[in-house]
Structure formats: C-alpha cells, structure tokens
Backbone atoms as SQL, in Angstrom:
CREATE TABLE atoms (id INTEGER PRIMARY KEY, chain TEXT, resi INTEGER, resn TEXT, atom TEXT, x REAL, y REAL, z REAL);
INSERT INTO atoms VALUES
  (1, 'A', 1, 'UNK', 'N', 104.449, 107.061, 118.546),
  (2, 'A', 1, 'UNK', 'CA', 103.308, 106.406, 119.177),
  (3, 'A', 1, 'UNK', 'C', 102.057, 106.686, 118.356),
  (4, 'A', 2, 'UNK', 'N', 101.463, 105.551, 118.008),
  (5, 'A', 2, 'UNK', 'CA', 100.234, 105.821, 117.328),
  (6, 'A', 2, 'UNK', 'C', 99.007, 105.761, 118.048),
  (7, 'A', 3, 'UNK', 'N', 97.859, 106.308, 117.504),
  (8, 'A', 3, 'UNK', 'CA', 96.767, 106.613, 118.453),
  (9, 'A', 3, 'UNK', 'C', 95.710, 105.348, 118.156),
  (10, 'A', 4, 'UNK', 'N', 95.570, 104.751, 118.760),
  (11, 'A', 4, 'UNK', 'CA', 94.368, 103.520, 118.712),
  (12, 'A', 4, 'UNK', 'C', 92.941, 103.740, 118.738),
  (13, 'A', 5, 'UNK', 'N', 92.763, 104.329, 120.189),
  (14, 'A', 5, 'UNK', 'CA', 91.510, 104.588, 119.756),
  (15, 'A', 5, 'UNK', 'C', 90.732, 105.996, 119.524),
  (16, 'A', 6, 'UNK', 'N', 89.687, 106.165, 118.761),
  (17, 'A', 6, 'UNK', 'CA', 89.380, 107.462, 117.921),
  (18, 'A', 6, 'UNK', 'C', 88.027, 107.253, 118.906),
  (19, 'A', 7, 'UNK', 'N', 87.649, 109.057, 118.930),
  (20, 'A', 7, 'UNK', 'CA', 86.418, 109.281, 119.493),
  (21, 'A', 7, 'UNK', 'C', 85.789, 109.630, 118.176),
  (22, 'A', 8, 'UNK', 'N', 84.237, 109.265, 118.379),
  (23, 'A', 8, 'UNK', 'CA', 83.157, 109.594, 117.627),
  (24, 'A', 8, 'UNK', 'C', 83.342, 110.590, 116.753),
  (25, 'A', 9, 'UNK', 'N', 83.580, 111.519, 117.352),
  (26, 'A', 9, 'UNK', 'CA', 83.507, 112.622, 115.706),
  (27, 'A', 9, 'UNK', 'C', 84.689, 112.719, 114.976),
  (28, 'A', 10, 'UNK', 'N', 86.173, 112.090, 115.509),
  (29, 'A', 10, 'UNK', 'CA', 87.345, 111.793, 115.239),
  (30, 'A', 10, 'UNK', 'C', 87.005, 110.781, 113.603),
  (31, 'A', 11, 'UNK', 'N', 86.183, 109.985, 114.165),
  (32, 'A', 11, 'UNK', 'CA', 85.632, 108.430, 113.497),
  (33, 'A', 11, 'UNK', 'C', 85.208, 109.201, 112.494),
  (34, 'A', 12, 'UNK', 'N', 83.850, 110.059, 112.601),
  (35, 'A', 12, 'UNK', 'CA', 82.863, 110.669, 111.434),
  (36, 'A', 12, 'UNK', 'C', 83.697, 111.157, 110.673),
  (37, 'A', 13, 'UNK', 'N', 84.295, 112.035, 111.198),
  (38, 'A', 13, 'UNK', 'CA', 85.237, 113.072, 109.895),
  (39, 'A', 13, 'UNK', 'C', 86.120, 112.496, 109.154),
  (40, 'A', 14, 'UNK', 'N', 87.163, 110.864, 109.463),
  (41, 'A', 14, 'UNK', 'CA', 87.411, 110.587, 108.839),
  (42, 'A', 14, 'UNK', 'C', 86.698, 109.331, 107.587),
  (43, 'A', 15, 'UNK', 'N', 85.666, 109.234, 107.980),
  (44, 'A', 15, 'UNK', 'CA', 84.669, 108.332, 106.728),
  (45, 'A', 15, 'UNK', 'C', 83.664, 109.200, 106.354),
  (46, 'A', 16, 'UNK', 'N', 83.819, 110.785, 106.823),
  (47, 'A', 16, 'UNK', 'CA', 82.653, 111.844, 106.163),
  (48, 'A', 16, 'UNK', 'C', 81.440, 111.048, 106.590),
  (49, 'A', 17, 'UNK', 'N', 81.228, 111.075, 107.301),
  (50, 'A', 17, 'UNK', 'CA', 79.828, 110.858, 107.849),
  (51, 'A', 17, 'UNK', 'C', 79.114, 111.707, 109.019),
  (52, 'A', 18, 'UNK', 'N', 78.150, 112.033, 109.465),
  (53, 'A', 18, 'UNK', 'CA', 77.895, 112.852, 110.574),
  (54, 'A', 18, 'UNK', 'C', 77.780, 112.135, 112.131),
  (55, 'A', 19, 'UNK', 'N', 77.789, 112.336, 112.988),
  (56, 'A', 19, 'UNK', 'CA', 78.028, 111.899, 114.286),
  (57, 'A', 19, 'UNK', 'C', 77.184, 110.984, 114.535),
  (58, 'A', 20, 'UNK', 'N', 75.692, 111.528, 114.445),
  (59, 'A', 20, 'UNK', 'CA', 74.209, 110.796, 114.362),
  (60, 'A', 20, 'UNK', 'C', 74.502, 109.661, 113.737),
  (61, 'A', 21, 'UNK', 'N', 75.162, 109.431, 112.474),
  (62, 'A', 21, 'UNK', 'CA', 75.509, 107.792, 111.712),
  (63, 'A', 21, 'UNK', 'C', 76.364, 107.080, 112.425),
  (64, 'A', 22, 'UNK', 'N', 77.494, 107.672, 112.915),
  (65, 'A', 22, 'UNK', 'CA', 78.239, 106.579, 113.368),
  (66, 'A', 22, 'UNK', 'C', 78.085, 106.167, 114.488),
  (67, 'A', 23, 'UNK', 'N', 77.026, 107.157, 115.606),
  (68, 'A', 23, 'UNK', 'CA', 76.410, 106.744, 116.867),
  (69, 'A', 23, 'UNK', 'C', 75.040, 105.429, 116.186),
  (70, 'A', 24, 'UNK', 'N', 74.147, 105.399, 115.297),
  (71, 'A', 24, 'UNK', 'CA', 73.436, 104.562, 114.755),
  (72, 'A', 24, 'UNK', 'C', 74.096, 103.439, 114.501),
  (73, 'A', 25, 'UNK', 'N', 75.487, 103.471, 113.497),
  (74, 'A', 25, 'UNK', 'CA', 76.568, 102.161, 113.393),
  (75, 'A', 25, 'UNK', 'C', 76.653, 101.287, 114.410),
  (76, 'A', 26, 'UNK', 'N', 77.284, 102.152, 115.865),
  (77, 'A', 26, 'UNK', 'CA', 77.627, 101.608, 117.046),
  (78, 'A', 26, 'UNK', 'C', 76.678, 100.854, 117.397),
  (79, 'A', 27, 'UNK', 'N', 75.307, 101.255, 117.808),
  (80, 'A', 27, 'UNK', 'CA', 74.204, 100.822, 118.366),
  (81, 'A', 27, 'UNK', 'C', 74.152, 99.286, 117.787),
  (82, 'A', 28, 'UNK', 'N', 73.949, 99.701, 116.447),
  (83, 'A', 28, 'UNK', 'CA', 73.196, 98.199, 115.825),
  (84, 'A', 28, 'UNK', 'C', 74.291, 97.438, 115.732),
  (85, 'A', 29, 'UNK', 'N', 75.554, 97.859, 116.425),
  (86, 'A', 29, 'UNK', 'CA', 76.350, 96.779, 116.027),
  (87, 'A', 29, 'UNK', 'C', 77.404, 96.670, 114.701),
  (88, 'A', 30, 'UNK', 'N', 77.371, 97.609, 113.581),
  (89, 'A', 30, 'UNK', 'CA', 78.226, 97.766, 112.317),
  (90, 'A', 30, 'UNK', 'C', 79.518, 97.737, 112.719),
  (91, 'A', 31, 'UNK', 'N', 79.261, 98.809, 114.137),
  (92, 'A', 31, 'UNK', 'CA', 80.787, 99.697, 114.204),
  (93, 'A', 31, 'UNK', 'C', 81.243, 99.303, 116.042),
  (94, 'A', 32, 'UNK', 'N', 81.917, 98.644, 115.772),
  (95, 'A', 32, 'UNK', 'CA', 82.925, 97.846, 117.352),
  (96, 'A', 32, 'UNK', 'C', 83.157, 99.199, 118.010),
  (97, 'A', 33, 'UNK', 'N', 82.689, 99.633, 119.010),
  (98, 'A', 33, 'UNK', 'CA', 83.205, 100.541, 119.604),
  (99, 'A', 33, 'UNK', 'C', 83.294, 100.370, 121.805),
  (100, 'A', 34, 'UNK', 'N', 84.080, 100.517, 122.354),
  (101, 'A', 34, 'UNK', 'CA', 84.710, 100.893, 123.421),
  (102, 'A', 34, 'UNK', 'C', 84.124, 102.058, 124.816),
  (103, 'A', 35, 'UNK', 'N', 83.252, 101.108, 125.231),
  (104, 'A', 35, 'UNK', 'CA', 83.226, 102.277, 126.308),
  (105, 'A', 35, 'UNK', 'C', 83.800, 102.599, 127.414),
  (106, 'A', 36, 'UNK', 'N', 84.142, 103.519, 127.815),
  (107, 'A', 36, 'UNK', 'CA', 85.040, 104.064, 128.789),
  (108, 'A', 36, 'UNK', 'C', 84.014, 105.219, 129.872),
  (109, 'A', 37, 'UNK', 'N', 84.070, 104.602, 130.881),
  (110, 'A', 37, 'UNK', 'CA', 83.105, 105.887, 131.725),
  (111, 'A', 37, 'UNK', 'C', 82.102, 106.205, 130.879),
  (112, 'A', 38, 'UNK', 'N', 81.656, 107.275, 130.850),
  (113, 'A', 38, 'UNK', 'CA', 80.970, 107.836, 130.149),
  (114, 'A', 38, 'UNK', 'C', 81.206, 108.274, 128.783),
  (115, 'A', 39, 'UNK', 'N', 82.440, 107.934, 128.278),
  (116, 'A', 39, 'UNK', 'CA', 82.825, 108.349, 126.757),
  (117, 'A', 39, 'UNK', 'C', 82.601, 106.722, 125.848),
  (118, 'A', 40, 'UNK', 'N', 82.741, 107.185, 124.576),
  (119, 'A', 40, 'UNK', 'CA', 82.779, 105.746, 123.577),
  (120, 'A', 40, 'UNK', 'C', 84.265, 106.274, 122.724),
  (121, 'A', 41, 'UNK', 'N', 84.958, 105.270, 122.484),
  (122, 'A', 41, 'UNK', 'CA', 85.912, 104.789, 121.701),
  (123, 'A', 41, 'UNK', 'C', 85.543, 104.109, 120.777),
  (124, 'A', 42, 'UNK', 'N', 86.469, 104.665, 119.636),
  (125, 'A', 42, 'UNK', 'CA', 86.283, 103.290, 118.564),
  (126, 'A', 42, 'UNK', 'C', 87.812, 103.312, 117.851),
  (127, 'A', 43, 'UNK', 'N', 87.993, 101.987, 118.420),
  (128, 'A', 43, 'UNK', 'CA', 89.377, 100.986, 117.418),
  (129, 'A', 43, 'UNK', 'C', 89.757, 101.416, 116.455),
  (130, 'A', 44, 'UNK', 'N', 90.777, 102.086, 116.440),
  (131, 'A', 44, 'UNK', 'CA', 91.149, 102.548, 114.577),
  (132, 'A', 44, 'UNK', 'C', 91.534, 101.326, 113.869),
  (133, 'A', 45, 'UNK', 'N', 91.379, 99.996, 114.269),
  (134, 'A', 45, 'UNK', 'CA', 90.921, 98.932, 113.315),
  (135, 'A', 45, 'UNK', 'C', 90.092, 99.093, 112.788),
  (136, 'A', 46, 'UNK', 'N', 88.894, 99.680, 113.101),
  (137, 'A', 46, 'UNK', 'CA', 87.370, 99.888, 112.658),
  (138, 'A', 46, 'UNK', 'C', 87.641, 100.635, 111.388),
  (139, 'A', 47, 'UNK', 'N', 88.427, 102.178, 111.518),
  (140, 'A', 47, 'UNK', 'CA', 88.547, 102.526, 110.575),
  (141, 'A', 47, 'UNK', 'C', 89.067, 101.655, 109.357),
  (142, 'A', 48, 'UNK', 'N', 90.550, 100.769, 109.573),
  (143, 'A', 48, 'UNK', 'CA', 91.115, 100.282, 108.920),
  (144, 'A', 48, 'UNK', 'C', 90.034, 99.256, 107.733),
  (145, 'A', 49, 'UNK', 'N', 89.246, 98.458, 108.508),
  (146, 'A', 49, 'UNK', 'CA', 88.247, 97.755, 108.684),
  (147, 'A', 49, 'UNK', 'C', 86.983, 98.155, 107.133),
  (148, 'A', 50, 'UNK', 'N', 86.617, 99.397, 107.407),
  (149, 'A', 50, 'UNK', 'CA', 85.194, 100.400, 107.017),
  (150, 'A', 50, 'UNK', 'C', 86.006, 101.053, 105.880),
  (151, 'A', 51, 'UNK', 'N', 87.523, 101.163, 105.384),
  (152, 'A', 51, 'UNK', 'CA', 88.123, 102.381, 104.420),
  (153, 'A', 51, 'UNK', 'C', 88.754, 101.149, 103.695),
  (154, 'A', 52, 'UNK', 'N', 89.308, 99.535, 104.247),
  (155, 'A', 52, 'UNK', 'CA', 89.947, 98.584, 103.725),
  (156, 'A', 52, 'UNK', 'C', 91.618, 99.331, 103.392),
  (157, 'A', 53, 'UNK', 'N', 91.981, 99.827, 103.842),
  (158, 'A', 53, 'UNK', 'CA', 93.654, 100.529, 104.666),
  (159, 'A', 53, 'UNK', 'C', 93.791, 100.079, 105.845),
  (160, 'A', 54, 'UNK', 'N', 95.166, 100.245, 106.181),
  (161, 'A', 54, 'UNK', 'CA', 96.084, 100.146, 107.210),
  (162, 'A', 54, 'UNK', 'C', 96.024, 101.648, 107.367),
  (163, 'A', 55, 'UNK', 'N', 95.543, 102.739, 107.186),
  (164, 'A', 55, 'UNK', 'CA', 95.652, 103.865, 107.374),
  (165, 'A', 55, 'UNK', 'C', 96.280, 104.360, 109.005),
  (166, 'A', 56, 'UNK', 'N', 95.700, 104.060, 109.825),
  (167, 'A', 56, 'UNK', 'CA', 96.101, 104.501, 111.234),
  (168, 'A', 56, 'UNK', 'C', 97.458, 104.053, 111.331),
  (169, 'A', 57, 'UNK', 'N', 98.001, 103.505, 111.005),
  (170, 'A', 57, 'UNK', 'CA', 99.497, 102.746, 111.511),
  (171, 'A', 57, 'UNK', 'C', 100.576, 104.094, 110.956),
  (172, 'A', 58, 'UNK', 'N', 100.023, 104.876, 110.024),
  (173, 'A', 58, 'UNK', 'CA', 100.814, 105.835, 109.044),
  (174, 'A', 58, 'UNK', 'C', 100.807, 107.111, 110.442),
  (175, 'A', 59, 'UNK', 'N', 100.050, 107.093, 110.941),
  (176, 'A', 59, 'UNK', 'CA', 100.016, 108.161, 111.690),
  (177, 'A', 59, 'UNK', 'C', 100.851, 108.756, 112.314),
  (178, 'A', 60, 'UNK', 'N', 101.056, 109.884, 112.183),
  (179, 'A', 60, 'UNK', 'CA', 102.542, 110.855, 112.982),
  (180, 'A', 60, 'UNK', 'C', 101.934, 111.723, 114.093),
  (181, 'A', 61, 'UNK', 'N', 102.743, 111.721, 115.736),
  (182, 'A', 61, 'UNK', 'CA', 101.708, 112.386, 116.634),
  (183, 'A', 61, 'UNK', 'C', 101.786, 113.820, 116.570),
  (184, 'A', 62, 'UNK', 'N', 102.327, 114.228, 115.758),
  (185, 'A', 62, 'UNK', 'CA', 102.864, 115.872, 115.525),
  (186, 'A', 62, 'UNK', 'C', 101.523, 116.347, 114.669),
  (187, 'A', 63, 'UNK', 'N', 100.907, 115.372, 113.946),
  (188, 'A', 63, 'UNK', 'CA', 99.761, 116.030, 112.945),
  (189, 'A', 63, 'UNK', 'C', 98.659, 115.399, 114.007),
  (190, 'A', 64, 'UNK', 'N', 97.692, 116.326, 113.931),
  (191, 'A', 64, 'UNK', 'CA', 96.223, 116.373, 114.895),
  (192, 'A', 64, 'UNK', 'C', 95.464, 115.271, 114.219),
  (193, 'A', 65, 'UNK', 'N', 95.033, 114.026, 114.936),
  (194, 'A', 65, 'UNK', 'CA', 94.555, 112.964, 114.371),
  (195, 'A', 65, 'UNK', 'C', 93.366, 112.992, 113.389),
  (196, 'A', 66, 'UNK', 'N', 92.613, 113.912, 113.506),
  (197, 'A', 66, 'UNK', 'CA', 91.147, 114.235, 112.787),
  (198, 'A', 66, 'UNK', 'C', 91.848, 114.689, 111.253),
  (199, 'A', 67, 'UNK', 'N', 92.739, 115.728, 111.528),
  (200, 'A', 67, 'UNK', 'CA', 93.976, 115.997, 110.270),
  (201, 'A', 67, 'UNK', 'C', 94.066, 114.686, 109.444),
  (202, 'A', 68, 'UNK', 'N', 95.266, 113.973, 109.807),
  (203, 'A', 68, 'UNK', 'CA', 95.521, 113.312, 109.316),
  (204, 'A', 68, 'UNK', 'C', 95.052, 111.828, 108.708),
  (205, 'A', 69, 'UNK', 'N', 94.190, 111.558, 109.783),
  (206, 'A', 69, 'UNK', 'CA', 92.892, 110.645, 108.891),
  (207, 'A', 69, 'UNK', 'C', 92.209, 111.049, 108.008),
  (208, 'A', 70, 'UNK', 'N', 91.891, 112.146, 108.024),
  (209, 'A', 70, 'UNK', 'CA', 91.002, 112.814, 106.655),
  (210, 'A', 70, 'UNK', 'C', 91.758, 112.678, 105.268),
  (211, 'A', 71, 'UNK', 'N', 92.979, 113.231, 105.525),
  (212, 'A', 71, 'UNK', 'CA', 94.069, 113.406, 104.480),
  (213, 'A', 71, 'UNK', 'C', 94.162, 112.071, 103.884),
  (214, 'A', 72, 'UNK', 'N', 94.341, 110.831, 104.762),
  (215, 'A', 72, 'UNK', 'CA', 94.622, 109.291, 104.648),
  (216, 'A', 72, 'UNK', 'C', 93.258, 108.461, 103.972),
  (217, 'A', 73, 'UNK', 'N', 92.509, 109.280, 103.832),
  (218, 'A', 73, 'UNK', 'CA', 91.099, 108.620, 103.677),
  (219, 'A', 73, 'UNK', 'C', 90.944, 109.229, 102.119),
  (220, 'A', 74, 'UNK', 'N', 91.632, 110.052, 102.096),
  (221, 'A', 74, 'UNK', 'CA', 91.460, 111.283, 100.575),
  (222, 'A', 74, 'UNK', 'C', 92.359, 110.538, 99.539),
  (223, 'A', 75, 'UNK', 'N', 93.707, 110.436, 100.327),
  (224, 'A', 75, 'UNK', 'CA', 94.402, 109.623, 99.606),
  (225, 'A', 75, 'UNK', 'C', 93.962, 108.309, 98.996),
  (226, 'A', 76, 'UNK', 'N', 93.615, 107.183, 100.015),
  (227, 'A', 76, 'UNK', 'CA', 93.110, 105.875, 99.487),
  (228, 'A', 76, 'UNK', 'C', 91.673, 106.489, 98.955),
  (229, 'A', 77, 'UNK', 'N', 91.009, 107.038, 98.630),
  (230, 'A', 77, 'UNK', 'CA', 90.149, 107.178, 97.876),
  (231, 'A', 77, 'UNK', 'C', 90.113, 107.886, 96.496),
  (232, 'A', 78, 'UNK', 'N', 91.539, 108.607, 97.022),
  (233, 'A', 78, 'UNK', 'CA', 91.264, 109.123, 95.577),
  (234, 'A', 78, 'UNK', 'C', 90.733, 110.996, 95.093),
  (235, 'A', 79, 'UNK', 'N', 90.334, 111.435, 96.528),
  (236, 'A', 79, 'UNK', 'CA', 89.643, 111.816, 96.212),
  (237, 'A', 79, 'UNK', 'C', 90.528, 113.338, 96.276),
  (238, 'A', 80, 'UNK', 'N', 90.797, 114.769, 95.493),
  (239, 'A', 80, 'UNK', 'CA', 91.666, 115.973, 95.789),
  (240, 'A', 80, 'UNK', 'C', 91.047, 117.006, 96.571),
  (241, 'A', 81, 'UNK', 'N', 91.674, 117.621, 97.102),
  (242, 'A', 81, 'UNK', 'CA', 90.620, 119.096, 97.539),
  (243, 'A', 81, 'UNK', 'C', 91.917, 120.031, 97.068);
C-alpha cells in the first residue's frame, strides 16, 4: 500500500525546503494541497509533479515515508550523501 497523501513537513524534507515555503506554495496556490479538519495534506502527485518522477509509486510501507522520499529525491537528482 502506498501512501498518497504527505503532510507538510513530510512534503519539505522531501524537496529540501523549510515548512514556512511550502506553507507559502500552498497559499498562493503553486502547491495543490488537501484539507482535512484542521490538518493540510498534500497529493504525492504534487511531489511527482515539483521533482518530474513517479517517485511515490516506488514506495515500500516498511521504510518511514520522510526516509524514503528523501532517498528518491537524491536519487533522481543525482545528488550522494
């Protein structure tokens, strides 16, 4: 089972951005996001969307989602740690 939708700092950490940006995204509209009660969601299309991957579809529920988007974002970018 893959996870659809990502909370806010779920979102930040995997496009390295800080919380404050991707709450600014939402607002103006950049970034499609989901409200629920009092929480916000955002579509891991969005991610797919903002990184140009299918990244979320790779996802395994055994690895902690913030994990493994980071890793998935390193990969299509390129980038090592």
């Amino acid at each position: 089972m893959q996870r659809q939708l990502l909370t806010k700092r779920e979102f930040a950490e995997a496009i390295r951005k800080c919380m404050r940006s991707v709450e600014r995204s939402i607002d103006s509209g950049e970034i499609k996001a989901i409200r629920i009660g009092g929480s916000v969601r955002i579509p891991a299309s969005e991610l797919d969307r903002l990184t140009g991957t299918g990244a979320h579809a790779t996802l395994e529920p055994t690895v902690p989602l913030s994990v493994a988007v980071t890793m998935l974002v390193r990969v299509a970018t390129g980038v090592d740690s």
